[in-house]
N, C-alpha and C positions, 0 to 999 in steps of 0.2 A: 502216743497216748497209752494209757494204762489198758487193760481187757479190761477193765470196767466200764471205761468209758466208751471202749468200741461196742460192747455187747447192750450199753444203756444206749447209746446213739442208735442202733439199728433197731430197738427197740420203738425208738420212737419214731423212726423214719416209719417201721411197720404198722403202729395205730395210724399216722396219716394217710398211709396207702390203702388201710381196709376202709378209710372212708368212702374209695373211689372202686377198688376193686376187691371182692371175696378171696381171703387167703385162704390157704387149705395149711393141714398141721403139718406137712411136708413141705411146702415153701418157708414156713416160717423157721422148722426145725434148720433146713438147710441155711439159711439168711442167718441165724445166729452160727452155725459151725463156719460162713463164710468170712462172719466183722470177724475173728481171731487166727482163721486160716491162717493167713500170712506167719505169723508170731506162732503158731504151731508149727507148721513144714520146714523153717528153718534147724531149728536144730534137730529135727527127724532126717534132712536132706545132710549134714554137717557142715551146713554153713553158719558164717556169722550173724549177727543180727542186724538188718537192714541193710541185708544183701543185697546187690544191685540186680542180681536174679530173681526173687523173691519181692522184696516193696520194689515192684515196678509196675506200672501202670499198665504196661503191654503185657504183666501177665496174666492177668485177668480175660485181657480178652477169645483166646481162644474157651472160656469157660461161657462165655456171654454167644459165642454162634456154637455152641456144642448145644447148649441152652434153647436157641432159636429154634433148631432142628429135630433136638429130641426130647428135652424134659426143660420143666419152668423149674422144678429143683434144682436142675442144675444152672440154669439163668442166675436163679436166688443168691448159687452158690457164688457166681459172677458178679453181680451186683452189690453184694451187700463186700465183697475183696475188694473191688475198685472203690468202696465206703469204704473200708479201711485203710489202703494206700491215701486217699484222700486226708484223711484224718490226720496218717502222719507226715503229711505235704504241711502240714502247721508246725510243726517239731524244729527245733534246731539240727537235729540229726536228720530229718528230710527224708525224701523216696527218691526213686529212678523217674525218669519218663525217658524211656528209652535209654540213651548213655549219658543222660543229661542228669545233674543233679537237683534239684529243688529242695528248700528248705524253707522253715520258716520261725518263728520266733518263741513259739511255747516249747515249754520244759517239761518231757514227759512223767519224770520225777517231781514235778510241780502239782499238787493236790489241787492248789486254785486251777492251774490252769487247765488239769482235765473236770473240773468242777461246770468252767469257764465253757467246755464244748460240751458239753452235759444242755447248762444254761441255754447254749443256742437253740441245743435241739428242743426244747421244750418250746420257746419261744417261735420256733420254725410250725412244729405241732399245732401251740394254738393259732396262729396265722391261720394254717390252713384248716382246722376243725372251727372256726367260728363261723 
């Protein structure tokens, strides 16, 4: 997916989670720097794009118990990466889970179709704000 569509998706996952829980301007800041992490650190680290070090599912996680233990920013910064890796789990060009490839059938380069995950999240939103 486009950073559009990563930064309008986390976006919208965060109005439905301030229904439930009080976000502070630090979780939220962090949760947008985390939907595009991925797609930054590569070519800051000089890898290529959709590195299997990088869009991998397992790397998220040491951010998500660093999170648990010391800062919810840093959780944010966990949570909203593993939404991004998610995200391009829909892609024909796919993520890691592990050493394992997964892909799926939208065309990052496709306007509908980051239009298309845009749509959900809206849809997911009002679901759970009604």
């Amino acid at each position: 997916m486009k950073w559009y569509a990563h930064l309008t998706g986390i976006i919208l996952v965060l109005a439905a989670v301030s229904k439930f829980f009080p976000l502070t301007v630090g979780f939220i800041l962090f949760s947008l720097i985390g939907s595009i992490l991925p797609d930054l650190l590569e070519p800051w680290l000089g890898l290529r794009h959709r590195s299997k070090y990088v869009h991998n599912l397992a790397a998220a996680f040491p951010l998500i118990l660093l999170g648990i233990f010391f800062s919810d920013w840093i959780m944010a910064l966990g949570l909203a990466y593993i939404h991004h890796i998610l995200l391009d789990s829909t892609t024909v060009t796919g993520i890691y889970i592990l050493d394992r490839r997964v892909k799926g059938s939208f065309k990052t380069s496709n306007l509908m179709h980051n239009i298309a995950i845009m749509l959900a999240h809206v849809l997911i939103l009002l679901f759970v704000v009604r």
